[in-house]
C-alpha positions in Angstrom: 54.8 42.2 174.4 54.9 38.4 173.9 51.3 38.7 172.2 52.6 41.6 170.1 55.8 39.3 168.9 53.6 36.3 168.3 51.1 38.4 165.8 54.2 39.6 164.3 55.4 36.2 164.1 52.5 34.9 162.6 51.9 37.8 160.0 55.3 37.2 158.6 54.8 33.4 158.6 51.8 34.1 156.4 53.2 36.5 154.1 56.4 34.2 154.0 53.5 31.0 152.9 51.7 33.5 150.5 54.1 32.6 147.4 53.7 29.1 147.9 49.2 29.4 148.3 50.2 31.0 145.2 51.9 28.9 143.7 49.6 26.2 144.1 47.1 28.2 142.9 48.7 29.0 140.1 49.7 26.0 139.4 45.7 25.0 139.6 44.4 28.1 137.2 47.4 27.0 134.7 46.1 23.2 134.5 42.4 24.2 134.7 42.6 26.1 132.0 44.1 23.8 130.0 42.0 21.3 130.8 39.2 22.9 130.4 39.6 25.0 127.4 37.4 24.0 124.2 37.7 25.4 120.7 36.7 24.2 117.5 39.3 25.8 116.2 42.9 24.7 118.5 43.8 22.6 121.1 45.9 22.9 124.2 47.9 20.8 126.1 50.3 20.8 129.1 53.9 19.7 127.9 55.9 20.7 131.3 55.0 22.6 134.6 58.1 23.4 137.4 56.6 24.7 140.1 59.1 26.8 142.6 58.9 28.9 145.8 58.8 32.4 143.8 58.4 31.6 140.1 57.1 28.8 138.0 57.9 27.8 134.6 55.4 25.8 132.3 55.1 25.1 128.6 52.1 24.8 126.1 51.8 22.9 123.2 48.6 24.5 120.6 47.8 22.9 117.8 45.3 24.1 115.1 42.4 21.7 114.4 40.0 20.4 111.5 39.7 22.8 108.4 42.0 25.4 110.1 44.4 23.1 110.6 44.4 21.5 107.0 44.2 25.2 105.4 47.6 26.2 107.3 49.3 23.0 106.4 48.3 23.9 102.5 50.3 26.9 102.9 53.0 25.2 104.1 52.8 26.9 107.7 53.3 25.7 111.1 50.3 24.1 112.6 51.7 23.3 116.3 53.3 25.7 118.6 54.9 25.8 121.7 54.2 28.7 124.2 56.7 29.1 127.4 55.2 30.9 130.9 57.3 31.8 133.3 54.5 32.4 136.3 55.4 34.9 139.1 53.8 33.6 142.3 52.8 36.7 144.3 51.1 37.3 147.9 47.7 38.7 146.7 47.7 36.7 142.9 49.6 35.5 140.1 51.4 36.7 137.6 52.2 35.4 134.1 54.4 36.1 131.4 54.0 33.8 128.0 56.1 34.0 124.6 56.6 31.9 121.7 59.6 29.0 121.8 61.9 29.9 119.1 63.7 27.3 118.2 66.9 27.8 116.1 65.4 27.1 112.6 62.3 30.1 113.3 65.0 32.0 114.7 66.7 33.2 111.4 63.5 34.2 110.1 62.1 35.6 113.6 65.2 38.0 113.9 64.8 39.5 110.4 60.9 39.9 110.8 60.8 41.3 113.9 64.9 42.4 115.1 67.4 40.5 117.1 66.2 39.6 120.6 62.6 40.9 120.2 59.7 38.3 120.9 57.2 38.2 118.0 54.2 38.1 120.9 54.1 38.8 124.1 51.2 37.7 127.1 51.0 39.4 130.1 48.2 38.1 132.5 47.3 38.6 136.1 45.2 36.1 138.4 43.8 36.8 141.2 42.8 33.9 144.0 39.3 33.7 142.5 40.7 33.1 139.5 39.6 36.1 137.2 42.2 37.1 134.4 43.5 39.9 133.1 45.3 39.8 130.3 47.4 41.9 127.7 48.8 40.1 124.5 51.2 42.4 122.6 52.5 41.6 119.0 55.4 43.7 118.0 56.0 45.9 115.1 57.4 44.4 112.1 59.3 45.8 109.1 60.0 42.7 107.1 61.4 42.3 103.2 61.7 38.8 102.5 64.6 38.2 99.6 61.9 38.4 96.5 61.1 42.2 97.4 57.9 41.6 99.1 57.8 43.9 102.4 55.4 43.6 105.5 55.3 46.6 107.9 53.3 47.0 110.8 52.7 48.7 113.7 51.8 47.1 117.3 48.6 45.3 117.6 47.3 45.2 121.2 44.7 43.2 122.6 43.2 43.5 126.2 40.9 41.6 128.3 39.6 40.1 130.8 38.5 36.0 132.0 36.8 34.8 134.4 36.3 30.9 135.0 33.8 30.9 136.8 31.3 31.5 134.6 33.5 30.9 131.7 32.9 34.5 130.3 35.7 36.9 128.9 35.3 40.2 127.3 38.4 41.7 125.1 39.1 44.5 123.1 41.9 45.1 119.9 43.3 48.0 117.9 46.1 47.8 115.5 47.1 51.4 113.9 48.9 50.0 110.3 49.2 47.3 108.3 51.0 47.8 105.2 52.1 44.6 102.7 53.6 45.0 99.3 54.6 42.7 96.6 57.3 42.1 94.1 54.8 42.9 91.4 53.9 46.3 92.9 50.9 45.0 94.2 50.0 46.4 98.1 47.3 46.3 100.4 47.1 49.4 103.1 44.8 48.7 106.1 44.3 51.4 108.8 42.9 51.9 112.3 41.2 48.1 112.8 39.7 48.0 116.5 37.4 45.8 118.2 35.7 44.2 120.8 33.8 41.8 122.2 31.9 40.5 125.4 30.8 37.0 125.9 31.6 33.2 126.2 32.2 29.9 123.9 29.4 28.0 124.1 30.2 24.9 122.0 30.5 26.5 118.4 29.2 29.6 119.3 30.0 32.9 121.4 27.2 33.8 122.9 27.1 37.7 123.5 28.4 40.7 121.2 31.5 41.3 119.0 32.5 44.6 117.2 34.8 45.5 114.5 35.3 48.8 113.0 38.0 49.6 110.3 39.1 53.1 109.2 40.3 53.0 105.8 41.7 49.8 103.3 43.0 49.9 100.1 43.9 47.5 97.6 45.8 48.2 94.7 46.8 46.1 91.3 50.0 45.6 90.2 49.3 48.5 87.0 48.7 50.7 89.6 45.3 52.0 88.3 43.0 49.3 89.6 42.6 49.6 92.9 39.8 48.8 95.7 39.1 51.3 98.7 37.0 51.2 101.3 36.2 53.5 104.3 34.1 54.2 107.6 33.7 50.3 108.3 31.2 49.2 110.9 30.7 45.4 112.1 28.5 44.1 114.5 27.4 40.5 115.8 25.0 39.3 118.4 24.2 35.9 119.5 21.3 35.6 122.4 19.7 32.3 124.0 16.6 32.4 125.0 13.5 29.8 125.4 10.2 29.5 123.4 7.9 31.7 124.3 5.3 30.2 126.7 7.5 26.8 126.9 5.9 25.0 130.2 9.1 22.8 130.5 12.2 24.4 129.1 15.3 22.2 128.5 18.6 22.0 126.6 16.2 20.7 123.7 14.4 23.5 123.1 16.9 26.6 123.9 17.2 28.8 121.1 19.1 30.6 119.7 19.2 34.8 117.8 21.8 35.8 115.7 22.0 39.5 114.6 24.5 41.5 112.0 24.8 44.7 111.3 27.2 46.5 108.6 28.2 50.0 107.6 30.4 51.5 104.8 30.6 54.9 104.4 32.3 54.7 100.8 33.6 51.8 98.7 35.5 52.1 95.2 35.6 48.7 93.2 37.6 48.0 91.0 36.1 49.2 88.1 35.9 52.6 89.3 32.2 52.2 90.5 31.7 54.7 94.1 28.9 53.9 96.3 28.4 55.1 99.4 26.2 54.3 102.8 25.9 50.5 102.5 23.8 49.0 104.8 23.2 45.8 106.1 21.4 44.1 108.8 20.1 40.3 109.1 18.7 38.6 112.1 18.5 34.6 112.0 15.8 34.3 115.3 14.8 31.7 116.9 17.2 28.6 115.9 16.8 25.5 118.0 20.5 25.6 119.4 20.9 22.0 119.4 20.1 21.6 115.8 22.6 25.0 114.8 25.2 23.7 117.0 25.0 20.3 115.3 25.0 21.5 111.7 28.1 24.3 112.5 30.2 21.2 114.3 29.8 19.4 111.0 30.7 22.3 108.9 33.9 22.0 111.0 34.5 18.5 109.5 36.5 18.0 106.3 35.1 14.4 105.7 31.3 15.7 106.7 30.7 16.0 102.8 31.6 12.6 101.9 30.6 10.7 105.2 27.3 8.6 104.8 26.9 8.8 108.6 27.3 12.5 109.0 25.0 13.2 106.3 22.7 11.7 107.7 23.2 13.2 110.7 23.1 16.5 109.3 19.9 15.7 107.5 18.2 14.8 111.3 19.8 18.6 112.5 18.0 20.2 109.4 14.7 18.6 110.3 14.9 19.3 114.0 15.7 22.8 112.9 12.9 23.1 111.0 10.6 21.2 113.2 11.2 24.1 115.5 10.5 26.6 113.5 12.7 29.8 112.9 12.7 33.1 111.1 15.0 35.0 108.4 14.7 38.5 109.0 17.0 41.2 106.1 15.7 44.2 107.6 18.0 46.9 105.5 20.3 46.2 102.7 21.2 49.6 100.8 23.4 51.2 99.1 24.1 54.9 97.3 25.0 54.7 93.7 25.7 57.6 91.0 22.4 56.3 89.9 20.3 56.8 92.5 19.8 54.4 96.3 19.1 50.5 95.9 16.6 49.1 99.1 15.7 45.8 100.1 13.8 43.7 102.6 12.8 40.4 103.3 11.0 38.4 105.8 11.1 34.5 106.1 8.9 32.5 109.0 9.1 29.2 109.1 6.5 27.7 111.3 6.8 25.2 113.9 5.3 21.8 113.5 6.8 19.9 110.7 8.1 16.9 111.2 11.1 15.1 109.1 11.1 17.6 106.5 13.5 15.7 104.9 11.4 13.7 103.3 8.8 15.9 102.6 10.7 19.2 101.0 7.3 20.1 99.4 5.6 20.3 102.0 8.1 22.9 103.6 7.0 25.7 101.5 3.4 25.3 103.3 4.8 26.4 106.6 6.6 29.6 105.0 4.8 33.1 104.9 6.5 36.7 105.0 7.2 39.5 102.4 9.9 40.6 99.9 10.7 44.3 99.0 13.1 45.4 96.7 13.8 48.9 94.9 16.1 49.0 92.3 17.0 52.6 90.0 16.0 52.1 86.4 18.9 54.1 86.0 21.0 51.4 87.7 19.2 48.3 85.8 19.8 49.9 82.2 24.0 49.3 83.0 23.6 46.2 83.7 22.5 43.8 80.2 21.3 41.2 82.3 18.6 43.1 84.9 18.3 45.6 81.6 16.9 42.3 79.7 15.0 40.8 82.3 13.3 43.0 84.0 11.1 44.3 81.2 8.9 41.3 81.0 8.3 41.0 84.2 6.9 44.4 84.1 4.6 43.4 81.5 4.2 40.2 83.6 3.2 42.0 86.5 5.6 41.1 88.7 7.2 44.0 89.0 6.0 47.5 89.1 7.9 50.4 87.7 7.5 54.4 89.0 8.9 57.1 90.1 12.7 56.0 87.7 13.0 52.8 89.9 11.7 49.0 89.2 10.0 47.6 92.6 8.9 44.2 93.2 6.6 43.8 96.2 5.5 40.3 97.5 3.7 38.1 100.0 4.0 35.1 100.6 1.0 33.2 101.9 -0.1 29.7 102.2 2.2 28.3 99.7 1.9 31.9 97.5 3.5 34.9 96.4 1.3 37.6 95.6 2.4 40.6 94.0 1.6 44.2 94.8 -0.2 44.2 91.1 -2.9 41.2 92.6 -0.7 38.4 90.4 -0.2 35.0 91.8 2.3 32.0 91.5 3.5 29.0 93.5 6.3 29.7 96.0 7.8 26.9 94.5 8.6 29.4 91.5 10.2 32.2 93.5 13.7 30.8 92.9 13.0 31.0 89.2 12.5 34.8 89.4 15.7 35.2 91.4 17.9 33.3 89.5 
């Protein structure tokens, strides 16, 4: 019996201890995550933490950074925020709640957006001992008319997914039914049925793994009412994938590389000069990029003052060269499209070998290490509405440049060892290829 009330004794000792494990760890996942979190993009930063026995309350200060940052402030929006949790400090995890702090001068504003007493966004996220998050933000519905007559209505957007620190990886997924804005001058923009999703992790600039977006119908209509852009059946796909030279003897950080593929779908688009097409496609692959040189040349891009700073040009110009040193290829695969006057095609192929060194210096002697192919099909049907093609492409029939059969103009080229030759036997200097595309 004695045995039987000490195991009793201790089992309720434990459970009575679990909230405060939790609590600590809690306390821990909150503060790792802040201290670990990295974004080109925000920042965040622990402004208070009160840790109890049951529940814990912390707040988050986020501030946008670099161009973001400097965009919002241009449009006179907010560009730091604070974000209460109240953290819920159970036996087997941890459970958060997180909302915007209203203060009293949003709250005017807040209240006629979104109603009296109803939190913009909501964050629901569950922890387990290991760490791993769930997590459900929730933005509410909104029917707003600000006092010029422009309205904003929407429906709930909902995004799920999941984190897990350990490995730094996350996967989420969003849908938002409606989206519906309207201006003073009749203008209005209709969006339904956006989803998405994506699986992955921030490496530096980039998330490595998938993302998809798929949109069922948008419109976009002109103040007159009879101009008007819609677009249908849209399909969005991105893929980033590290990997290592092939046959590299001693891989390292140095030479990691890195793939990026997208792909896009339409199923119809009207412009708004009443032009339909239908089945665009689109899919480009960027393979092989050193990763160090990519990741320097995107954390410039990042940086307002990268355009007029002597150093960071010049740091961008060593990036360039080791990206080019490396070697990489440029692969358009599809890009086509349905119009009334018949399907436009293209493809093209850019390798750049390895091997150069400080190509910087030497831009001439970059077009040596390029070979690959062009292939473009165009209707003549298509070319005879447009005065400029209509004009152009002509001569280069009679230049041999371009072939025409079959009611479609097609130019066909290779490009080896500093030349493009054309399907008719012609040859020029690759060094005049920009000429022809201009």
């Amino acid at each position: 019996m004695l045995k039987k009330i000490l195991a009793s004794a201790g089992a309720v000792a434990i459970i009575a201890c679990g909230p405060l494990a939790t609590g600590q760890i809690g306390q821990s996942i909150y503060m790792g995550a802040v201290e670990n979190y990295h974004s080109p993009y925000l920042s965040i930063t622990n402004k208070s933490f009160e840790r109890g026995y049951l529940s814990s309350n912390a707040v988050s200060r986020i501030e946008l950074k670099n161009q973001l940052k400097a965009e919002f402030a241009e449009q006179g929006l907010p560009t730091v925020w604070l974000v209460s949790h109240h953290i819920d400090n159970g036996f087997l995890g941890v459970k958060s709640t997180s909302e915007f702090v209203i203060d009293k001068q949003l709250a005017p504003l807040v209240n006629k957006i979104w109603g009296k007493n109803v939190a913009p966004m909501q964050i629901v996220t569950d922890s387990g001992f290991t760490g791993t998050t769930h997590f459900v933000m929730t933005i509410n519905p909104m029917d707003y008319t600000h006092d010029d007559g422009m309205t904003a209505i929407s429906k709930t957007l909902l995004v799920k997914g999941e984190f897990d620190p350990e490995n730094g990886k996350s996967q989420f997924s969003y849908n938002l039914p409606q989206l519906t804005i309207a201006t003073p001058d009749k203008e209005s923009m209709v969006v339904k049925g956006i989803n998405g999703e994506g699986k992955g992790q921030m490496q530096g600039n980039f998330w490595i793994g998938h993302q998809t977006f798929s949109l069922e119908h948008a419109k976009f209509t002109a103040a007159d009412q009879n101009q008007f852009i819609a677009i249908n059946g849209v399909n969005v796909a991105m893929n980033n994938a590290l990997s290592q030279p092939s046959g590299e003897k001693t891989p390292t950080e140095d030479t990691q590389q890195v793939t990026n593929t997208n792909t896009i779908q339409v199923a119809t688009l009207t412009t708004l000069d009443g032009q339909h097409y239908q089945d665009i496609a689109f899919k480009l692959a960027l393979k092989d990029l050193n990763y160090k040189a990519i990741s320097q040349l995107a954390a410039m891009e990042q940086s307002p003052q990268a355009a007029q700073d002597p150093v960071q040009i010049k740091q961008a110009m060593v990036a360039l060269d080791l990206l080019i040193a490396h070697g990489a290829t440029v692969d358009l695969s599809q890009l086509s499209v349905k119009t009334p006057e018949g399907t436009v095609n293209a493809q093209l192929l850019l390798n750049i070998k390895s091997g150069l060194e400080h190509a910087s210096t030497n831009l001439t002697a970059v077009t040596d290490q390029v070979s690959g192919n062009i292939n473009i099909v165009i209707p003549a049907a298509l070319v005879a509405k447009e005065p400029l093609l209509a004009a152009k492409l002509p001569v280069l029939v009679n230049q041999k440049i371009v072939t025409k059969q079959d009611g479609n103009y097609q130019l066909q080229v290779k490009i080896i060892a500093d030349q493009l030759e054309f399907s008719s036997g012609a040859k020029l200097p690759l060094a005049m290829m920009a000429l022809f595309l201009h």
